[in-house]
C-alpha positions in Angstrom: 18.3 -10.8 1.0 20.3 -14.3 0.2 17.5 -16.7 -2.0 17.0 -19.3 0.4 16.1 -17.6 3.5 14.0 -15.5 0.8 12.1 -19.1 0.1 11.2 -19.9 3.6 10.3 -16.4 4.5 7.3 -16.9 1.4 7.0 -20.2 2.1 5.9 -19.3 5.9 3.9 -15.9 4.5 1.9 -19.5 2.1 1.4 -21.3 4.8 -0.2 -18.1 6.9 -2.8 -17.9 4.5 -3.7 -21.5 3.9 -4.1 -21.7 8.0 -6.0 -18.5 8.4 -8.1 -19.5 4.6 -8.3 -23.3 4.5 -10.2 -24.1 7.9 -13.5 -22.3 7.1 -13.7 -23.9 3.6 -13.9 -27.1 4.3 -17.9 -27.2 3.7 -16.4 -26.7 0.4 -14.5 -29.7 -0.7 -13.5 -28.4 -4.1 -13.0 -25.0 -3.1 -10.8 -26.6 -0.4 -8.3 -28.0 -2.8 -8.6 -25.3 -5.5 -6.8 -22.8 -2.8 -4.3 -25.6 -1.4 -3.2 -26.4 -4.7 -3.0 -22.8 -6.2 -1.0 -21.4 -2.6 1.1 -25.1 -3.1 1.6 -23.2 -6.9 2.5 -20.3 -5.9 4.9 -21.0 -3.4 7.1 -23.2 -5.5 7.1 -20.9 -8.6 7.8 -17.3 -6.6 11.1 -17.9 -6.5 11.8 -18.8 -10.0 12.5 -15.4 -11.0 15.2 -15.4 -8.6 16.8 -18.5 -9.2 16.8 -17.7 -13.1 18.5 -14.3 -12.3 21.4 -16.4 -10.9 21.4 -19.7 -13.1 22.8 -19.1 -16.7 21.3 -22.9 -16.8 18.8 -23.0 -20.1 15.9 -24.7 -18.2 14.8 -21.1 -16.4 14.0 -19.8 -19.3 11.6 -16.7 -19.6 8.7 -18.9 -19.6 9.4 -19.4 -15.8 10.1 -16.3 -14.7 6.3 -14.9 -16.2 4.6 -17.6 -13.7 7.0 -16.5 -11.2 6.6 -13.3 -11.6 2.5 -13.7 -12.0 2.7 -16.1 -8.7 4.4 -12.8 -7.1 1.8 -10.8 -8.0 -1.1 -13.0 -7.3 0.6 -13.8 -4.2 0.9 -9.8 -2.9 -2.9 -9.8 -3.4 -3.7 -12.7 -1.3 -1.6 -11.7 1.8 -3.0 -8.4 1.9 -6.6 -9.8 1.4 -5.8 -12.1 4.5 -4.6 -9.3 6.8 -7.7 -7.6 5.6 -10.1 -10.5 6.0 -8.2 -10.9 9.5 -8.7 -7.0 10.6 -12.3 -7.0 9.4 -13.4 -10.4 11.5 -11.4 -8.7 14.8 -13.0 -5.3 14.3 -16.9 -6.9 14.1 -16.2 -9.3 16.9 -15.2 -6.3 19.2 -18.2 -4.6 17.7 -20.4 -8.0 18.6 -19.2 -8.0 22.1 -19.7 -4.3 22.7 -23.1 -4.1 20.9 -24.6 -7.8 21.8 -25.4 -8.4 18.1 -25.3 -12.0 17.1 -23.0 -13.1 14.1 -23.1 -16.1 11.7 -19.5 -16.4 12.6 -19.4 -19.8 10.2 -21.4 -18.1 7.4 -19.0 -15.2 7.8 -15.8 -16.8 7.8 -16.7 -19.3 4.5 -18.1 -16.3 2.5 -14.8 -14.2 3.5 -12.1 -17.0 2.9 -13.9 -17.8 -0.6 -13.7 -14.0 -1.1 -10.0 -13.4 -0.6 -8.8 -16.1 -3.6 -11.7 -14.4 -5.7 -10.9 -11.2 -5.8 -7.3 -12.0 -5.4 -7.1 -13.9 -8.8 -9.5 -11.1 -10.9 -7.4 -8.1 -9.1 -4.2 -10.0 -11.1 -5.7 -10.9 -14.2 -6.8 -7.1 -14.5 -3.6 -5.8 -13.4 -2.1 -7.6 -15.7 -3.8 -6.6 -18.7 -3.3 -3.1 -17.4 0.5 -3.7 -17.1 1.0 -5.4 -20.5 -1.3 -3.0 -22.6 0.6 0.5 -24.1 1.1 3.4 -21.5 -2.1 5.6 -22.3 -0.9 9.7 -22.7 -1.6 11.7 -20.0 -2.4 15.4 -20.7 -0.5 18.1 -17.9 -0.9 22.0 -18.1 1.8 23.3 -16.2 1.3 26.8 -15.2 4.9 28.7 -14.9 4.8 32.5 -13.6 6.3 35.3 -15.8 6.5 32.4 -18.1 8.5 33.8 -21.8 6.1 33.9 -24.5 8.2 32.0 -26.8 7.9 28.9 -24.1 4.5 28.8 -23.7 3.0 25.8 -25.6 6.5 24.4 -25.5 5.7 20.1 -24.3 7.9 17.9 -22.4 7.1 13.7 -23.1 7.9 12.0 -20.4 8.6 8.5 -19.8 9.7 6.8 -16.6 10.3 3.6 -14.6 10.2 1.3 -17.6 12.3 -1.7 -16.2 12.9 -3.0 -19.3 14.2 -6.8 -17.9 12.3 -10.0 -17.2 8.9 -9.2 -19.0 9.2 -5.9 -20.6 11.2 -6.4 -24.3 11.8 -4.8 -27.5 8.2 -5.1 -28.5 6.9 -3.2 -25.7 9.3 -0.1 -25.9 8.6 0.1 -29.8 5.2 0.6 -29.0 6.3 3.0 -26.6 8.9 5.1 -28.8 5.8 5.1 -31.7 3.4 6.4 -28.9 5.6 9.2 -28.4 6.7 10.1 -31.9 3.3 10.9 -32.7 3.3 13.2 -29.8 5.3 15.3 -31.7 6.9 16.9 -28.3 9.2 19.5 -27.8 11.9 17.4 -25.7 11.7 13.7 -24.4 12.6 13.6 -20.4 13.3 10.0 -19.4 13.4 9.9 -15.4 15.1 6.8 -14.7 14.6 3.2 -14.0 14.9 2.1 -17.6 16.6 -0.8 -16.9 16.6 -4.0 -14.7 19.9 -5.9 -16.5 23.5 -5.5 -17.4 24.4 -4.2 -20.9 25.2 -7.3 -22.3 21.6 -8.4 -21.3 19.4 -5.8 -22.7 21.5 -4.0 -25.4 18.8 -5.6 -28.4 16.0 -4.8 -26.1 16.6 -1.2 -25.3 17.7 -0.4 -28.4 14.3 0.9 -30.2 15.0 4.1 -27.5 17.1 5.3 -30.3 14.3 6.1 -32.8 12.6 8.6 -30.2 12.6 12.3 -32.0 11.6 15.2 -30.3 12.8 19.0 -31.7 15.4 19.2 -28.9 16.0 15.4 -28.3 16.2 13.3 -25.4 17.8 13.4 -22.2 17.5 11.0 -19.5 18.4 10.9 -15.7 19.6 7.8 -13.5 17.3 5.5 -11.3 18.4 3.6 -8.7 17.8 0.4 -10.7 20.5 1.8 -13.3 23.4 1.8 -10.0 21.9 -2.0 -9.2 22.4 -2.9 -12.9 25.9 -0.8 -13.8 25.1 2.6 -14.3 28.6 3.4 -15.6 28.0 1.0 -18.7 24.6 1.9 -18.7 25.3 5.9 -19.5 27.9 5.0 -22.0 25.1 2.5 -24.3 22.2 5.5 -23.7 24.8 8.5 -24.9 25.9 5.5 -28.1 21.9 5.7 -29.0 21.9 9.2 -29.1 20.1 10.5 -26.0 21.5 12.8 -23.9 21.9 11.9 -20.0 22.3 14.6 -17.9 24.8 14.2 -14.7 23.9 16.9 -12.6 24.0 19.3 -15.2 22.3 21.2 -17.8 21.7 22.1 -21.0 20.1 25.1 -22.7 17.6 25.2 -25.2 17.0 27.7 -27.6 13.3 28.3 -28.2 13.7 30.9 -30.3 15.2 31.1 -33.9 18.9 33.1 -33.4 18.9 35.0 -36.6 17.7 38.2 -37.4 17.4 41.4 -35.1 16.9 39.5 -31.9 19.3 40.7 -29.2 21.6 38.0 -27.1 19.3 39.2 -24.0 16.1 38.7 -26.4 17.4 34.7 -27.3 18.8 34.2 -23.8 15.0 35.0 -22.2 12.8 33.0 -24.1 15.5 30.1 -23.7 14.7 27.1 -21.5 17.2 25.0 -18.6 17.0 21.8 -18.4 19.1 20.2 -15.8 19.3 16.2 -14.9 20.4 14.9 -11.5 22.1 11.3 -10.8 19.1 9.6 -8.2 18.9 10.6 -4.7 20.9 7.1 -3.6 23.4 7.3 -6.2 26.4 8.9 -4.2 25.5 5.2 -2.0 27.4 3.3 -4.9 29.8 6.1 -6.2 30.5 9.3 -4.5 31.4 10.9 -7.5 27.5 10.7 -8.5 26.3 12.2 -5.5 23.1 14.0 -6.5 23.1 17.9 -6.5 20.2 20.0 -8.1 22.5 22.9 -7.0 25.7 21.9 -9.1 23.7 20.8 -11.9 22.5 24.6 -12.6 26.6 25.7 -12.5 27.5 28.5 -15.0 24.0 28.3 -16.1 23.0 31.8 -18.1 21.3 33.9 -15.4 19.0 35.7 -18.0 17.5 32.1 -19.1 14.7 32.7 -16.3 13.0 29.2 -16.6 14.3 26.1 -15.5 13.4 22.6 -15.6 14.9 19.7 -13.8 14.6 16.2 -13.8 15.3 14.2 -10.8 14.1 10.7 -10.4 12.6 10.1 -7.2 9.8 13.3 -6.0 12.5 13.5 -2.7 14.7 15.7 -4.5 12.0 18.2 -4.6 13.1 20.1 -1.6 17.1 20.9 -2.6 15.0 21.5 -6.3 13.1 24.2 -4.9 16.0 26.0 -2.8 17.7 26.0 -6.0 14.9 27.9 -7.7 13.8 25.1 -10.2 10.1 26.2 -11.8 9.4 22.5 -12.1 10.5 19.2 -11.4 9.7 15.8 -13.3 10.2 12.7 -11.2 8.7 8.8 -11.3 10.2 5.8 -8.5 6.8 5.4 -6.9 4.6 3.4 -9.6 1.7 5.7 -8.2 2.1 2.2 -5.8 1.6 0.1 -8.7 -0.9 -2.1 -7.0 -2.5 -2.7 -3.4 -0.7 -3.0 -1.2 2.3 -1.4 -2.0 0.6 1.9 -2.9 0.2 2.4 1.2 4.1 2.3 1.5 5.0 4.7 -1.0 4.2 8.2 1.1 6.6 6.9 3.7 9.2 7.1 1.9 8.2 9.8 -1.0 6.1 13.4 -0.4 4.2 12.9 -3.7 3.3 9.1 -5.3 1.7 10.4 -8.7 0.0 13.4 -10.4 1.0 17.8 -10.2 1.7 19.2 -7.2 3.4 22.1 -5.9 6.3 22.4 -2.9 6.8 26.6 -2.2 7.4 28.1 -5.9 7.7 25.0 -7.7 5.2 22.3 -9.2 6.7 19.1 -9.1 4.9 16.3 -11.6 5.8 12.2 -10.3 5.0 10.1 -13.0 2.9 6.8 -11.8 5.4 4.9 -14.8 5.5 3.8 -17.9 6.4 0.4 -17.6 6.1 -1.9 -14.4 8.5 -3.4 -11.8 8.6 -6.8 -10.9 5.0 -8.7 -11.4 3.3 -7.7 -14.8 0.5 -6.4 -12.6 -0.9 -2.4 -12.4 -4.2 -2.3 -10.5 -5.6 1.6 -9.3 -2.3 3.1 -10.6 -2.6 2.7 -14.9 1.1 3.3 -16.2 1.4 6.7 -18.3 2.8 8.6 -21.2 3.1 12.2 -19.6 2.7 15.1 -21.9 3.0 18.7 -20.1 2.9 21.6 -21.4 4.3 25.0 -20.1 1.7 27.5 -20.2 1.3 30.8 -19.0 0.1 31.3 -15.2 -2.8 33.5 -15.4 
């Protein structure tokens, strides 16, 4: 959407909330002007981010993009608090006509519109300690049938949807990469959505992804934020750090030490696939990167039973099981990041966070590592995943 129709469209959604808000707290003179004055706030400093994005001009510097961005989130909360507020006073005057009660429809309304700026500003405050504090580590058995002995125990980091950009910097993926090192994991999966900038932007920033270790290494899939930001460039600086991205196709790992009296068939079985598909919406920006779990398992051994792919959004869950994939790691949804964006997230995905399983295979959606847009997580803490492939009993 162009930025200044953007403006009025918030500027109108500010002004819906001071008319529905304002009115019944005027017994309240200070509590009158504290919400005028902090909607007044938000509405000029929302679109700062924006403006910044598109101004090489040194006075929107980062400092005005975090009150933006804070504004944003701040903002989100209030709007849905007012629809909510709104709902709630419709629903008990239907259930005051239809029952006869009598309401203190004054006491009601004050104690509401003081409620919505309330929680509003302590939802934001501890979403955004949430958002800014490390990823915590999440713990995942997943249990693979017929499962090779030499595979079982083997752990998968994952890390996804860290938008490094605006707010997120070096600092915060060091204490990422140090998280995960003392993981000591198996393989590091990244599934998309590192990155909200070009190159040249966030070269420095991303740059402390290089010091990940894991026995087999790191491979990484495309997000949709990596086609919005130059995925092309983007691929070329990730495979220059060392990590290995994976366009739909795989590589085999070898679980199992080669020497000795082990036949091929012996090393080939206890080996593991992992494949990497471009994002669902990639083939929208070059058709070349059209995502296919079923081209990404080409000339793949047929004796290396297992088979792990990584696919950034949970959608691709459906080709992933046709292909005969025993599990698939995915992130996009945040887990919904924070009311009340988590209700619009099963629309569009079939999973938002956590294990679940579509025919034969479990597919794990990541709730994210970092954040997107406002530095706010609230009912939907970002993650470290560890899983671990274990034997189904």
């Amino acid at each position: 959407m162009p930025l200044r129709p953007l403006i009025v469209l918030t500027a109108l959604l500010h002004v819906y909330i001071g008319l529905r808000l304002l009115p019944s707290l005027t017994a309240s003179a200070g509590g009158w002007w504290l919400l005028l004055a902090a909607l007044v706030v938000s509405a000029v400093t929302m679109p700062l981010p924006f403006v910044g994005a598109r101004s090489g001009r040194r006075q929107f510097a980062d400092g005005w993009k975090w009150i933006g961005l804070l504004s944003m989130g701040w903002f989100s909360s209030m709007f849905g608090l007012t629809l909510v507020r709104d709902a709630g006073l419709f629903l008990a005057s239907l259930a005051s006509l239809a029952l006869g009660m009598t309401i203190d429809w004054p006491r009601w309304r004050a104690a509401s519109a003081a409620a919505a700026p309330l929680l509003a500003t302590a939802i934001t405050l501890v979403g955004f300690l949430n958002a800014r504090r490390t990823a915590g580590v999440v713990r995942v058995d997943v249990p693979i049938r017929n499962l090779p002995s030499a595979l079982d125990g083997f752990t998968i980091a994952q890390l996804s949807d860290i938008h490094v950009g605006q707010t997120i910097k070096r600092g915060y993926i060091q204490r990422i990469v140090d998280a995960v090192n003392e993981l000591g994991a198996d393989m590091v999966a990244i599934t998309g959505d590192l990155v909200d900038g070009t190159v040249q932007e966030l070269r420095e920033h991303i740059a402390p992804l290089a010091g990940l270790r894991a026995r087999h290494g790191t491979f990484v899939v495309t997000g949709n934020h990596e086609y919005y930001a130059g995925a092309h460039a983007w691929i070329a600086e990730l495979r220059r750090l060392g990590l290995r991205v994976l366009l739909n196709e795989h590589v085999v790992l070898q679980t199992r030490n080669v020497k000795g009296a082990q036949t091929d068939e012996e090393v080939l079985e206890s080996a593991l696939v992992v494949a990497g598909v471009t994002d669902y919406t990639a083939v929208h920006f070059d058709a070349a990167h059209a995502s296919d779990p079923h081209g990404a398992l080409h000339d793949a051994p047929p004796l290396v039973h297992t088979r792990v792919l990584l696919a950034h959004q949970p959608r691709s869950a459906p080709a992933a099981a046709d292909a005969g994939y025993h599990l698939q790691l995915s992130g996009h949804t945040h887990g919904g990041q924070f009311f009340p964006w988590n209700l619009f997230v099963p629309l569009q995905q079939p999973f938002t966070a956590g294990l679940h399983k579509l025919r034969n295979m479990w597919v794990y959606t990541s709730r994210g590592t970092g954040y997107w847009g406002p530095p706010k997580r609230f009912g939907a803490p970002s993650e470290i995943t560890l899983l671990r492939l274990v034997a189904a009993s």
